[in-house]
C-alpha positions, 0 to 999 in steps of 0.5 A: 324618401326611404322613411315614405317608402317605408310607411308607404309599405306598411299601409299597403301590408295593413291593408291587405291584412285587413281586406284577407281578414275580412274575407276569411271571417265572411263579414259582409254588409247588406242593406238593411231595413228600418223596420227590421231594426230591433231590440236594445242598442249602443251608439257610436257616433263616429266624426262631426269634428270639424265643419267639414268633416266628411267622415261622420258615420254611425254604428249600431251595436246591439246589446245582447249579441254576444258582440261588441262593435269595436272602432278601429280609432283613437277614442277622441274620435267618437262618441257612445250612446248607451243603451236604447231602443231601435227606434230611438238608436236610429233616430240617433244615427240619422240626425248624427250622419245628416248635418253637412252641407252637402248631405243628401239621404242616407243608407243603412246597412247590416254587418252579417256574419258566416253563420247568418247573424246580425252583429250590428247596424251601419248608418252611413251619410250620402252625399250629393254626388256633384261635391265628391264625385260620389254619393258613397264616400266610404270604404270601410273595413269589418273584420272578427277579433274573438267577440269583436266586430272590429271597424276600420272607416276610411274614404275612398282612395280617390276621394282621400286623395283629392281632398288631402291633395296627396300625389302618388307620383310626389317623392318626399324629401 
């Protein structure tokens, strides 16, 4: 119990860092636009492990921002396409994030910095709503490390919960 209630505190603590963090820099994530896409990018395609692995995302990282994008998750879990053009990157990115069953459209967004700059692109799956609840499964987190734009993906609490069947009220023992 003691060992739970532990790792149970750190993740709310790293959380909270992360959510303060994220704050503090100002990044934030709009919607964006195919045709406002330009330039030279890296891919990285996040997921398509398994049959069912809702946690498939893409990340467009342009290459001549002064910025990388940075995946918060062990290298086995995606995979980088190196240097193309939009068009292509997002061609990438849609045929990546639409293969599940359950797909229904997608959603581009751009991760803004403080000062107004694009630091990079977001390609992210909507599912049908009637298999999850929700179209928008993901709850991400975007936050500065000096040149990096770290990324940490995660599903929503909800959704997490119900998938991995993890009962807040169960005590381990």
């Amino acid at each position: 119990m003691r060992r739970s209630l532990c790792v149970v505190l750190i993740v709310i603590a790293i959380n909270l860092f992360c959510h303060e963090t994220v704050a503090a820099q100002g990044l934030r994530l709009e919607k964006a636009y195919e045709n406002e896409i330009n330039g030279s990018f890296k891919v990285l395609l996040y997921g398509s492990r398994h049959g069912n692995d809702l946690e498939t995302i893409a990340f467009l990282d342009p290459l001549e921002d002064g910025f990388e994008l940075e995946l918060y998750t062990p290298d086995f879990n995606y995979r980088v396409e190196n240097k193309m053009d939009a068009k292509e990157a997002i061609k990438i990115a849609k045929t990546f994030v639409g293969w599940h069953s359950s797909f229904k459209s997608y959603s581009i967004g751009k991760l803004i910095s403080t000062d107004g700059r694009v630091l990079g692109y977001e390609v992210r799956p909507l599912y049908m709503p009637i298999d999850y609840g929700m179209s928008d499964i993901f709850d991400n987190s975007y936050w500065l490390r000096g040149n990096k734009v770290v990324i940490r993906i995660r599903l929503h609490e909800s959704l997490e919960r119900r998938l991995y069947d993890i009962d807040p009220s169960r005590e381990d023992k």
